[in-house]
Structures are given as structure tokens and as C-alpha cells.
Backbone bond lengths (Angstrom), bond angles and torsions (degrees), N, CA, C in turn:
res aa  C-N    CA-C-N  psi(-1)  N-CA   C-N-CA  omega(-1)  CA-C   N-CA-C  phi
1 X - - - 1.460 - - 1.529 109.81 -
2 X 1.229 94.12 146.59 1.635 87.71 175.28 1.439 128.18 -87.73
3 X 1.632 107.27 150.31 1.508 125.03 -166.12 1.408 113.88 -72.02
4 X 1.475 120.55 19.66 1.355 121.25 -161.00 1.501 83.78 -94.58
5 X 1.576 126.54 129.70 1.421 129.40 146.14 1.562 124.91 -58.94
6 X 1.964 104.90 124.35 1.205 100.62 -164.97 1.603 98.14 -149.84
7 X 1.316 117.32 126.24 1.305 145.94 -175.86 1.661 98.10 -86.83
8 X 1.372 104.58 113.09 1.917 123.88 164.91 1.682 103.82 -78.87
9 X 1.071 138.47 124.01 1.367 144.25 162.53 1.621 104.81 -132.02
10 X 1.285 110.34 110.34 1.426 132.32 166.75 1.292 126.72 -70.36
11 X 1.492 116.05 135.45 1.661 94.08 -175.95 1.575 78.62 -172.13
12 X 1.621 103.76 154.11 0.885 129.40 -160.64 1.414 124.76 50.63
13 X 1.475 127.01 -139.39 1.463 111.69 177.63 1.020 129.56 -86.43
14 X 1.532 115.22 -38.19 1.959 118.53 167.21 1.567 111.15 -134.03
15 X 1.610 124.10 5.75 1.332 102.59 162.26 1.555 132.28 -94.61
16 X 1.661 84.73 171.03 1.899 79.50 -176.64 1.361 81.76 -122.23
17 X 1.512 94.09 158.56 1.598 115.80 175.14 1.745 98.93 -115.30
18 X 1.379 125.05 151.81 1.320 118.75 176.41 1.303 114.71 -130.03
19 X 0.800 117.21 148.59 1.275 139.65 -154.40 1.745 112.46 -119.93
20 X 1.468 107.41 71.95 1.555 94.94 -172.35 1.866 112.97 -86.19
21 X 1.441 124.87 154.83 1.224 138.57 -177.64 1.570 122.99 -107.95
22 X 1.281 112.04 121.37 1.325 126.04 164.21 1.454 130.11 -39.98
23 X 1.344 117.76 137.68 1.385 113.48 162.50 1.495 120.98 -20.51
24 X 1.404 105.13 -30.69 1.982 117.20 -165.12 1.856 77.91 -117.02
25 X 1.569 135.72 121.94 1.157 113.18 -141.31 2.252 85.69 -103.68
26 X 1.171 97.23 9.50 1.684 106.70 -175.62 1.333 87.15 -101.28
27 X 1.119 152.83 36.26 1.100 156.07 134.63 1.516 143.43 -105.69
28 X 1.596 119.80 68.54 1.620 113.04 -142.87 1.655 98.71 -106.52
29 X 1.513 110.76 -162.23 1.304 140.93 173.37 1.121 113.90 -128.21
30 X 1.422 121.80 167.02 1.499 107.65 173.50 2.120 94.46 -149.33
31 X 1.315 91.38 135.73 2.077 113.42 177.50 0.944 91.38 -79.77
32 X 1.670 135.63 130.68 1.152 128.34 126.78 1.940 116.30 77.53
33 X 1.051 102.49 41.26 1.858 91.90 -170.20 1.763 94.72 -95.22
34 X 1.475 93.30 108.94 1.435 108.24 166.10 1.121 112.94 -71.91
35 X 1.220 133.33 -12.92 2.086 144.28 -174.94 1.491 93.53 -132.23
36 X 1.244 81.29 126.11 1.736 86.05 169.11 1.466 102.26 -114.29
37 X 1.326 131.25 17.24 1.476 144.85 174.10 1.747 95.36 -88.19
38 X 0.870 117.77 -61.12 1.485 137.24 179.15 1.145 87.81 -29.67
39 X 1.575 109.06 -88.87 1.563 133.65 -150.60 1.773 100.13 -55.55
40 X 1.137 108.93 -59.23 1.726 101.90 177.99 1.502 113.15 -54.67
41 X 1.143 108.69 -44.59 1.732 90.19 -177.73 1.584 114.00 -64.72
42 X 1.371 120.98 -32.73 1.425 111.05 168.93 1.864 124.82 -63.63
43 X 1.632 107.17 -15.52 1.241 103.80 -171.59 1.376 93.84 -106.50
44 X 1.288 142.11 -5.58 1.228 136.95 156.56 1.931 127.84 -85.14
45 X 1.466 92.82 -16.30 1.602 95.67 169.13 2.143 114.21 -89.09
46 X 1.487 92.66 -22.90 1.641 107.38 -170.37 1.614 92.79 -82.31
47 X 1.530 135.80 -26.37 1.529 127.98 -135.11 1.584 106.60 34.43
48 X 1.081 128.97 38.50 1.829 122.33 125.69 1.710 125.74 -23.48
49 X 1.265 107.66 155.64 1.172 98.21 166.41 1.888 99.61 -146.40
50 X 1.263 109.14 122.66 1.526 108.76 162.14 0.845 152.44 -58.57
51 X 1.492 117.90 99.45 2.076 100.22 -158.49 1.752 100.16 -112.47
52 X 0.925 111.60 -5.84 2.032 112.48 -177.63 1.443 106.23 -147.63
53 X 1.270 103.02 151.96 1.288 111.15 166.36 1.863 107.81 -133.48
54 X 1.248 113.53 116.54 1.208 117.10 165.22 1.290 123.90 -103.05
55 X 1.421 115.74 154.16 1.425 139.22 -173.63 1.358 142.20 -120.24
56 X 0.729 137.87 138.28 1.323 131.42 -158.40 1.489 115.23 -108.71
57 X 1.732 114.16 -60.40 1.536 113.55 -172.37 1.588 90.22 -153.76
58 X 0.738 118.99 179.14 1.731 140.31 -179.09 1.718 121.87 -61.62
59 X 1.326 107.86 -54.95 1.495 115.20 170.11 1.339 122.28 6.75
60 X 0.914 151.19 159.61 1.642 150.43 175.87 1.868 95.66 -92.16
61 X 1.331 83.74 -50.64 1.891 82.23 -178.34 1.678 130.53 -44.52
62 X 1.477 108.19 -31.93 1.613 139.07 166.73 1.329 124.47 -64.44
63 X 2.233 106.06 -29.33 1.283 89.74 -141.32 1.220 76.45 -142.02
64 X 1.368 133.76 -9.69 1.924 127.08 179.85 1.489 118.63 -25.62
65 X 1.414 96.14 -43.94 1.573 126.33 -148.47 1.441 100.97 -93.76
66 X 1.373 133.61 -28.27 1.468 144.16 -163.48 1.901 90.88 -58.34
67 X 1.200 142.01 -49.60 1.074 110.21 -126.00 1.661 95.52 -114.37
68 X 1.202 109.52 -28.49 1.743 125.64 148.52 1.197 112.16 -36.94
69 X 1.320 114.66 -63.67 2.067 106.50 -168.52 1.299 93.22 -79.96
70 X 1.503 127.15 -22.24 1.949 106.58 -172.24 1.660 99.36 -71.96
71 X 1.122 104.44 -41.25 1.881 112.12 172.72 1.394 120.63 -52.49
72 X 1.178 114.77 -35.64 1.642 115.50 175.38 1.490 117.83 -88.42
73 X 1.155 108.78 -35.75 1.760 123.68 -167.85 1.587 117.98 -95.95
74 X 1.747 102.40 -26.68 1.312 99.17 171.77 1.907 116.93 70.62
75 X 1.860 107.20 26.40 1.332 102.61 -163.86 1.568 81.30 -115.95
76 X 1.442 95.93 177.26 1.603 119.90 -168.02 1.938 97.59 -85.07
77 X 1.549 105.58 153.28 1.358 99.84 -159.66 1.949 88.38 -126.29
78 X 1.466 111.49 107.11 1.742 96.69 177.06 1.388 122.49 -107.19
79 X 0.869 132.59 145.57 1.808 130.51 -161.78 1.444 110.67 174.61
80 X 1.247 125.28 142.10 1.286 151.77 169.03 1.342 116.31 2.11
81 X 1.356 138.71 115.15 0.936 135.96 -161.71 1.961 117.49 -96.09
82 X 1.064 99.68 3.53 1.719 122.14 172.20 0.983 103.76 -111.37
83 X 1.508 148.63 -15.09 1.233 145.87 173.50 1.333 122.17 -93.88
84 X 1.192 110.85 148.81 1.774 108.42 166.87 1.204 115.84 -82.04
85 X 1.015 103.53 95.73 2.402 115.71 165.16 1.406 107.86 -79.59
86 X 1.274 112.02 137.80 1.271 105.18 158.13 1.623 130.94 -71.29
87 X 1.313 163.52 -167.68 1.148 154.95 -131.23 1.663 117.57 -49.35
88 X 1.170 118.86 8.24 1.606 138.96 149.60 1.476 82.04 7.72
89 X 1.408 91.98 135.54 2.044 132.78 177.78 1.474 116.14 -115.85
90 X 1.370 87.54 -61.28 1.204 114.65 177.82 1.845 137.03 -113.07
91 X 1.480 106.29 100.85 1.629 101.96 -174.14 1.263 111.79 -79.72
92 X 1.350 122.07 151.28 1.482 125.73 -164.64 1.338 123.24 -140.83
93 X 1.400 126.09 132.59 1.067 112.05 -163.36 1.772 97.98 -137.82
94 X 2.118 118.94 176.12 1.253 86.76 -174.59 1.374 125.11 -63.53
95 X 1.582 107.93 -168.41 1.613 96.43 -179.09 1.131 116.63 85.82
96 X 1.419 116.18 -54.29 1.528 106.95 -160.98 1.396 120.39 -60.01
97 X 1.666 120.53 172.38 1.256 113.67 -160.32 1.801 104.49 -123.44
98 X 1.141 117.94 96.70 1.606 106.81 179.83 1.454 140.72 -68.44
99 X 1.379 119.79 71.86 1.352 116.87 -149.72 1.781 91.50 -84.33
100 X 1.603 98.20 145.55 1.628 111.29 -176.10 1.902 94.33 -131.89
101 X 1.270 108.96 51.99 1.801 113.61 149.73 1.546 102.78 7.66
102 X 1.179 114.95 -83.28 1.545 118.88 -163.17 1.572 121.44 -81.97
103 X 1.047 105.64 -4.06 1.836 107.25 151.57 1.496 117.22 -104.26
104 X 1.651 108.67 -4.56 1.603 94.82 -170.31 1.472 122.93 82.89
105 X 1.390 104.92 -8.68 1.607 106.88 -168.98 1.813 110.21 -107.64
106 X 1.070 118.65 163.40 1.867 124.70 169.38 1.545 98.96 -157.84
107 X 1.177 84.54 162.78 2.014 105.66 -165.04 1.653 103.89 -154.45
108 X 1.536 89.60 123.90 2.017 89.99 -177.53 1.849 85.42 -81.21
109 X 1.582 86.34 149.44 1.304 108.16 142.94 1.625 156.73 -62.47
110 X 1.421 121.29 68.30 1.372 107.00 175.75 1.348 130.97 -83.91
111 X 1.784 90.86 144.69 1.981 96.03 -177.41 1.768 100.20 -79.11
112 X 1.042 119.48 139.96 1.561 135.95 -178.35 1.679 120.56 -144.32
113 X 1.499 121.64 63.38 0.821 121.25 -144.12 2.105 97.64 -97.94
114 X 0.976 118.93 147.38 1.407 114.59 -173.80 1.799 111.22 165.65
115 X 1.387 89.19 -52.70 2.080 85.09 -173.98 1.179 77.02 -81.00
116 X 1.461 129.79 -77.93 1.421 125.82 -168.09 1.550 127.86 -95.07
117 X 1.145 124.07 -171.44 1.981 107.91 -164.08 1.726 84.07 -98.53
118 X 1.047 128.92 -15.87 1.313 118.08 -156.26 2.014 99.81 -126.97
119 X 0.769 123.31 24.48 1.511 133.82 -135.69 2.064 77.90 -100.54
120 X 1.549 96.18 116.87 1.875 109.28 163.23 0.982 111.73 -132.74
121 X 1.791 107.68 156.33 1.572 118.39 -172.75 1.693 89.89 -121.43
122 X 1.574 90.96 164.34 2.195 108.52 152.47 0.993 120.38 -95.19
123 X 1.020 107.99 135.46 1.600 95.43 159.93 1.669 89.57 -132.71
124 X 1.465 102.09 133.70 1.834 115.67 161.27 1.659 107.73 -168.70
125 X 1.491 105.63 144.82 1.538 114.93 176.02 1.417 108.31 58.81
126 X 1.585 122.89 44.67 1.420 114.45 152.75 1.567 97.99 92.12
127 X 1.522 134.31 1.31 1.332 131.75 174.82 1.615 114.01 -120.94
128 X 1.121 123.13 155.01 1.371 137.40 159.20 1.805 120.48 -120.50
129 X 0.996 89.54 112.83 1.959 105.07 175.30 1.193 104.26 -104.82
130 X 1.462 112.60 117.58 1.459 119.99 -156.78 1.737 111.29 -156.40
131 X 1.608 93.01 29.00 1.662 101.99 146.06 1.524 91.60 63.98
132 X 1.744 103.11 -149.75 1.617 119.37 139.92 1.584 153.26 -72.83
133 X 1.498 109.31 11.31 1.378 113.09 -170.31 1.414 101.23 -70.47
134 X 1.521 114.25 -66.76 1.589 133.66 -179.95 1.644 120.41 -89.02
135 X 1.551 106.53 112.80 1.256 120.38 179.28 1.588 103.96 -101.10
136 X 1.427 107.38 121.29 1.923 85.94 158.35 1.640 125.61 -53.60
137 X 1.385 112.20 109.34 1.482 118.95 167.90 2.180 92.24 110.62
138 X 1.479 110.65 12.48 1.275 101.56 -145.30 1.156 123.80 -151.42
139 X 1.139 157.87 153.20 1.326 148.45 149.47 1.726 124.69 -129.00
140 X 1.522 136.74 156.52 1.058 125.65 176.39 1.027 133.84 -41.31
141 X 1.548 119.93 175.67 1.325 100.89 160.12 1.289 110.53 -109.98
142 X 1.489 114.03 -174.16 1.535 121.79 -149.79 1.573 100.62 -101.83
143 X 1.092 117.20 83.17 1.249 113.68 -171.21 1.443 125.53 -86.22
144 X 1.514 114.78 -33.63 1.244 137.36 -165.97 1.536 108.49 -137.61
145 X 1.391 135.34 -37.51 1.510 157.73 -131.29 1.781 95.38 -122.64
146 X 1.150 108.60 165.77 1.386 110.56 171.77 1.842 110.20 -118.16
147 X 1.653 91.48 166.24 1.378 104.62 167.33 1.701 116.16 -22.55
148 X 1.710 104.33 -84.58 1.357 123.31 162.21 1.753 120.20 -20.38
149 X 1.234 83.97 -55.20 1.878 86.75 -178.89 1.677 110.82 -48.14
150 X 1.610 80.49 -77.81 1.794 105.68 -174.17 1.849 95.00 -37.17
151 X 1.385 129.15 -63.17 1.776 116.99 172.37 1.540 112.50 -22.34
152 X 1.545 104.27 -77.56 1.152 102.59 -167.67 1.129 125.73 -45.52
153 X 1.594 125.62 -59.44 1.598 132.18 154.31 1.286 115.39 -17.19
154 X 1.555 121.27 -54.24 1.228 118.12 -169.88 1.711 103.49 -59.96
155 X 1.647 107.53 -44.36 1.065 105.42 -142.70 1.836 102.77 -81.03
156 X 1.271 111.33 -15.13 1.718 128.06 174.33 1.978 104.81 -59.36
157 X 1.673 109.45 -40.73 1.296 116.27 179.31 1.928 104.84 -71.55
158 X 1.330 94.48 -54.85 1.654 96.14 177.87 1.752 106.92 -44.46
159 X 1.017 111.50 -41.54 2.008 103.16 -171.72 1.358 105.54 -83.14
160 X 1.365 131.05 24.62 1.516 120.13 175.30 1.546 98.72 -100.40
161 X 1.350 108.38 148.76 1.804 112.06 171.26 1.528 104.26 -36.77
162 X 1.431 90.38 136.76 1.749 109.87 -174.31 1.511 112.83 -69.68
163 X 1.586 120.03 -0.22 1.068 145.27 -167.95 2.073 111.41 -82.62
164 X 1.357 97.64 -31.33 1.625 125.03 -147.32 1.931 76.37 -70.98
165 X 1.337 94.02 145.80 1.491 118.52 170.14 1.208 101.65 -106.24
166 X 1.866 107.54 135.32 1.429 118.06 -162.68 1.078 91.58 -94.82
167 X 1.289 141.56 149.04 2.025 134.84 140.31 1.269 102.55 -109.27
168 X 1.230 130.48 95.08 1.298 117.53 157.10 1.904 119.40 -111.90
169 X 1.044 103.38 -172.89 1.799 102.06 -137.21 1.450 119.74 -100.81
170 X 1.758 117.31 19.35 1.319 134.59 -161.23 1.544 88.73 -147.25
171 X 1.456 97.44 163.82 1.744 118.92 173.79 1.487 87.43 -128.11
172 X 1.552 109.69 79.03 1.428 106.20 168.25 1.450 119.72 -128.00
173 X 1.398 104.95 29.73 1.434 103.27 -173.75 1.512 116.99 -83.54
174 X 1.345 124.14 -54.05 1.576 121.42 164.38 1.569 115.05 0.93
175 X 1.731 108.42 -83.81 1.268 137.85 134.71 2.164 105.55 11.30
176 X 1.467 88.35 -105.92 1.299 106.10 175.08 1.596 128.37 -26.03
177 X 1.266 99.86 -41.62 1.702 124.00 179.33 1.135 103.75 -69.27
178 X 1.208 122.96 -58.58 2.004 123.25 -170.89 1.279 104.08 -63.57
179 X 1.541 135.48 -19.49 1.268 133.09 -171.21 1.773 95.96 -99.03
180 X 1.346 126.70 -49.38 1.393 119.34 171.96 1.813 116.28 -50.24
181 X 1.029 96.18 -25.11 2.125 88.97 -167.78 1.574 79.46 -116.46
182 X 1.523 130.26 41.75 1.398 118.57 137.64 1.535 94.43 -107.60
183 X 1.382 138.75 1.82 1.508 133.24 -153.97 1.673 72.30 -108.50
184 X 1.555 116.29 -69.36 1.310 129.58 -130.95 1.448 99.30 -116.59
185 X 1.630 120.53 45.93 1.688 94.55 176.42 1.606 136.76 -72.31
186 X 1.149 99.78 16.22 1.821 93.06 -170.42 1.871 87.73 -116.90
187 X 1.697 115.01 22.03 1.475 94.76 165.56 1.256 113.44 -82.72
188 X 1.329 125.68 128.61 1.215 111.08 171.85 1.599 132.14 -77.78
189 X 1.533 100.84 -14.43 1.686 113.37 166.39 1.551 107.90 -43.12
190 X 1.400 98.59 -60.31 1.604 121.46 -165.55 1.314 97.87 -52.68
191 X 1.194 118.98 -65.73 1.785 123.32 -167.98 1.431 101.97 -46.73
192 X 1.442 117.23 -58.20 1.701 106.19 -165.99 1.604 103.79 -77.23
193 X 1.189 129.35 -1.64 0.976 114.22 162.67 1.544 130.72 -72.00
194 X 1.491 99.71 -56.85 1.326 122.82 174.56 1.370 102.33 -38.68
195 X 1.344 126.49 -52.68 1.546 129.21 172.30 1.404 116.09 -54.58
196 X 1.472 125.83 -35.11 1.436 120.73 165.89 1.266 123.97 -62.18
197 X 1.558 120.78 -35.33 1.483 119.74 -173.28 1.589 102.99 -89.98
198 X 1.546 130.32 -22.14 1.457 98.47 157.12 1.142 139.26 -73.98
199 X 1.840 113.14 -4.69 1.320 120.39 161.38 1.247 109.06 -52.16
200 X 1.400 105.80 -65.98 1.990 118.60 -172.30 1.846 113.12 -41.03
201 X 1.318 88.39 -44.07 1.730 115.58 178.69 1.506 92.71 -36.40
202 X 1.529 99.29 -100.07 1.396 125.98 169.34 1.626 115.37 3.42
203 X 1.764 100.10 -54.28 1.429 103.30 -149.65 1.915 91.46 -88.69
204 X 1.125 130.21 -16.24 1.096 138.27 -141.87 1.237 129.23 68.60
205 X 1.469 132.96 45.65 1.007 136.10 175.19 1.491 141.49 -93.66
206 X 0.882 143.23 -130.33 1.550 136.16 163.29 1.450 104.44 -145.96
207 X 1.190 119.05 141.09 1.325 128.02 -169.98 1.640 115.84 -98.57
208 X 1.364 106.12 -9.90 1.226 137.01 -166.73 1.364 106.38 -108.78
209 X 1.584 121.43 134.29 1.093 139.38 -10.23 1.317 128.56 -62.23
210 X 1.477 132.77 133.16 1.249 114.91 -167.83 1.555 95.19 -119.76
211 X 1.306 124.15 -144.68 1.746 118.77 -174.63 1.253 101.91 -144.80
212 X 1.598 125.71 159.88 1.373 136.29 125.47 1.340 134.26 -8.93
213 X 1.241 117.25 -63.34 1.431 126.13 164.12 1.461 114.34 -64.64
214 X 1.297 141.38 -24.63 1.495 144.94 153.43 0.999 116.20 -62.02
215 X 1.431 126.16 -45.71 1.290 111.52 -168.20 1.705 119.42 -91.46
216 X 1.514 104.92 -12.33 1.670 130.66 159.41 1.093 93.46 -26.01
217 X 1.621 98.56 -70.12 1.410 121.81 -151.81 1.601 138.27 -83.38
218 X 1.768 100.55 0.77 1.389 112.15 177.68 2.139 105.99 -152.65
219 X 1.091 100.14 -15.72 1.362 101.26 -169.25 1.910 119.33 -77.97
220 X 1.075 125.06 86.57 1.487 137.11 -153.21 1.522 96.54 -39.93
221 X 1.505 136.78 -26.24 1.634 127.75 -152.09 1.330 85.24 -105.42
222 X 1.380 143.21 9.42 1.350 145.06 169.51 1.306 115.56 -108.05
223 X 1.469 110.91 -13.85 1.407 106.75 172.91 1.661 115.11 -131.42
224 X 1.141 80.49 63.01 2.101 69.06 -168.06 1.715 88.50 -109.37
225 X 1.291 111.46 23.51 2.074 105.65 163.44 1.870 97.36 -99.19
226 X 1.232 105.26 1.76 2.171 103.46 172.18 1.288 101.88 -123.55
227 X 1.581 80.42 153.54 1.647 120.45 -149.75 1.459 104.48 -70.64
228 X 1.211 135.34 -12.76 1.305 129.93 176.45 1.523 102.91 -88.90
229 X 1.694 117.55 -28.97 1.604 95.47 -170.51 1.858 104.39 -95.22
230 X 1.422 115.37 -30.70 1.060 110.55 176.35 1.709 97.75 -54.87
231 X 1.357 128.45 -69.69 1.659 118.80 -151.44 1.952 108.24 -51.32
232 X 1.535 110.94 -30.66 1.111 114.56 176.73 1.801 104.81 -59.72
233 X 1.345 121.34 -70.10 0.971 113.10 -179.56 1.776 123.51 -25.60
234 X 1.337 98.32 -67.72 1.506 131.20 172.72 1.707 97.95 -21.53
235 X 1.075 98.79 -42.11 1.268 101.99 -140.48 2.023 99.45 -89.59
236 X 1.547 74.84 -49.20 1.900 77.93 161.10 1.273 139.06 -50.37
237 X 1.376 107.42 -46.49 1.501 152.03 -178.77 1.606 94.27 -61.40
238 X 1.862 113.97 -40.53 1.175 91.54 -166.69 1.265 141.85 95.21
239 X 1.719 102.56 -11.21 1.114 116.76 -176.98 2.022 130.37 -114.63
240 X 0.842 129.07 177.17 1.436 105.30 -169.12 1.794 98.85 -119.64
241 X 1.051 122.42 -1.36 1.622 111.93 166.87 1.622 105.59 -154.99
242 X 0.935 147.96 172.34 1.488 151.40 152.31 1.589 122.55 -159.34
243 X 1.157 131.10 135.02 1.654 117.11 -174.97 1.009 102.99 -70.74
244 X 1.636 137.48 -176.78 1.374 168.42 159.98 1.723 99.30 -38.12
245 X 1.059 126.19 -53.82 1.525 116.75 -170.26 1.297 94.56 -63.44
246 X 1.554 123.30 -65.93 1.487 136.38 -157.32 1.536 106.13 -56.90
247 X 1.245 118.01 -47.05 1.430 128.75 -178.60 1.779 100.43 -60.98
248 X 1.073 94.94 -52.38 1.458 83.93 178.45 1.934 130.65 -60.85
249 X 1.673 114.44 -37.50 1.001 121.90 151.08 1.489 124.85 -61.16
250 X 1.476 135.61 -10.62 0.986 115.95 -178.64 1.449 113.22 -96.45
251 X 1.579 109.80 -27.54 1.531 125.42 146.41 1.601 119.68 -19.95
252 X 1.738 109.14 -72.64 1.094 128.47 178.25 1.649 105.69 -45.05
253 X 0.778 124.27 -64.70 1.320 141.27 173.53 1.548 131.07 -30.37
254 X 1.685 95.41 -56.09 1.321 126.29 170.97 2.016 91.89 -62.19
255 X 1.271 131.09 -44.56 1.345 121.97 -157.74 1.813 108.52 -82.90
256 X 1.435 101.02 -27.04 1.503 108.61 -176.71 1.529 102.86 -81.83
257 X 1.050 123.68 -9.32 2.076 114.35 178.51 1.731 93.26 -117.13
258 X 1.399 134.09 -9.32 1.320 123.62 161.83 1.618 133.64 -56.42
259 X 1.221 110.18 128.53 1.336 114.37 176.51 1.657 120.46 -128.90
């Protein structure tokens, strides 16, 4: 997992906002803070100090909070450059390089387009902040983006060291899991997992951050190029062949009418 220091702040019903830390660790950033009530009371009980705000996609849930802490804190605001951000500093596109001077930290830019048309993640120091594309056990939904897209995205997160710590922005894995080991029940990754997060469940915990190498290894929208999740699909679907895009939308599909 990665060594990057990172503050979980919960808010609302299942997201987390994160809170990553500087070399100087009273010096943070903040992903996505849909509450900026949230976020201040944690940087006023820690003595934090806010110097960035990053963004991910448009959502209200991501972005409530953007224009409150840029108003109080006076920090630079970076996010999607096809999207509407609120007090946005900085437009971003892939590639780009996010240098944060006063934490010591930078994060490339990936384009990940699928929940939303304009939808980017970070990746720097062994982590990935990745909004809504990547759920443990999971992925968005297709709101704006296509089948095709949402693959590729997935498949840009799948090729990072299996090492990389995921943050993504929901506690929806529980959820996510009962619908993967209806695709995939004879994984056995999946099973002992699924058994770990109702421990976490149970205890009140967070299931999140999870990894690359986990989700390789149990997450159905990462593996739908093997023969157990495609034939399951197939099979749901009803159908007797489908390519990689189609297989993948019918997946998607299969998860939005599941209960």
C-alpha cells in the first residue's frame, strides 16, 4: 500500500472525501469534498492547513464543497478541463502533471472517461484517487461515457503496479461484492474477501482503500477478458458470443437491474 498519508472524512451517506498529507503532514489537499462543513471541521480540529483542492468530475457530491473552502483558504482549485468545476484554477487534461510545492507531493493526470464525459483520476506516490470510475468490487455507472470508455479507464487503472492504493469515493463495496460472486462464485479471492468486508462492515469500518492487485483479482469489470466472467455474463445476457465492448456493457447492465 502506499506510503502516502491520507485522512478518510465521511460525509453524507456513503462518501469519503480524502484528505491527503504533505511531507510537513499539517499541510494537506483535499479529493472531491462535497461538504465543506465536513472538511473544515476536520482541518480546524487537526490545525491542518489547506493549500489545494482537487477534483475529479462534476457531481454535486465532489464539488458542493469546492467553492466554500476556495473562499475561506484562498487555495488553488484543479479539475477537469471539459467539465464545469466550480472556482477551478486549474484546467486539466491527460498527462498533466500536478505539482503541490507545499506538500512536496505531484500526481499525473489520468483521462478516465465513462461515469462522466470528462471524468479524471491521480495517480502519485503509490495512490490512485479515482472519484467514481473504480469501486472496490465495482465500477460507476455510465452516466454520460460509454461502455468502451468506462473499459479502457478501467483497463489504464488495471496496468498500474499492483501495489497502488485505490481511494475511491463511495463505501459501496459490501453491495458490489454480492453482485461480483453472483458473476464469479467459484472465485475464491472473491469469497475470502467478501468475508473480510462483512467483518469491516460489522465493525464499522471502511473497506476502502483497497488495491490494484485486489481488484485484478476479484473485481468482475476488470476481468471480463476471462472465461468464467465473460461465459457468466453470456449466459445472463443470453447470448452466445459478444466482443469486449458489448460484454462489458452487458455486465454493466446486468449490475444496474441486480438486487
Amino acid at each position: 500500500m502506499s506510503a502516502l498519508p491520507v485522512t478518510c472524512v465521511p460525509a453524507f451517506d456513503d462518501n469519503y472525501l480524502w484528505l491527503l498529507h504533505g511531507v510537513d503532514p499539517r499541510h494537506v489537499a483535499v479529493v472531491d469534498p462535497g461538504d465543506a462543513a465536513r472538511i473544515a471541521q476536520v482541518l480546524q480540529a487537526e490545525h491542518l492547513h489547506l493549500d489545494a483542492i482537487l477534483v475529479t468530475h462534476h457531481h454535486r457530491d465532489h464539488t458542493g464543497g469546492v467553492q466554500a473552502l476556495a473562499d475561506a483558504y484562498g487555495c488553488p482549485v484543479y479539475g477537469p478541463a471539459s467539465e464545469t468545476i466550480p472556482a477551478r484554477t486549474q484546467a486539466l487534461v491527460a498527462g498533466d502533471l500536478v505539482a503541490l510545492p507545499t506538500l512536496g507531493r505531484h500526481f499525473t493526470v489520468l483521462d478516465c472517461p465513462g461515469h462522466t464525459a470528462g471524468h479524471i483520476a491521480y495517480a502519485g506516490h503509490g495512490a490512485l484517487f479515482c472519484g467514481d470510475t473504480l469501486f472496490s468490487g465495482g465500477c460507476g455507472r455510465l452516466f454520460e461515457g460509454t461502455a468502451a470508455q468506462m473499459l479502457h479507464s478501467l483497463g489504464q487503472f488495471a496496468a498500474l503496479p499492483g501495489d497502488t492504493a485505490v481511494y475511491c469515493a463511495h463505501e459501496y463495496t459490501a453491495a458490489n461484492l454480492r453482485f461480483a460472486l453472483a458473476v464469479e462464485p467459484g472465485n475464491p479471492d472473491l469469497v475470502a474477501y467478501a468475508a473480510e468486508v462483512t467483518r469491516l462492515r460489522a465493525a464499522g469500518l471502511a473497506t476502502v482503500p483497497t488495491t490494484i492487485a485486489r481488484e485484478r483479482a476479484i473485481n468482475p469489470f476488470l476481468r471480463t477478458q476471462l472465461p468464467a466472467v465473460y461465459a457468466s455474463v453470456w449466459q445472463e445476457a443470453e447470448v452466445a458470443h459478444a466482443a469486449p465492448d458489448e460484454t462489458f456493457r452487458l455486465l454493466r447492465e446486468w449490475k444496474n437491474r441486480f438486487r
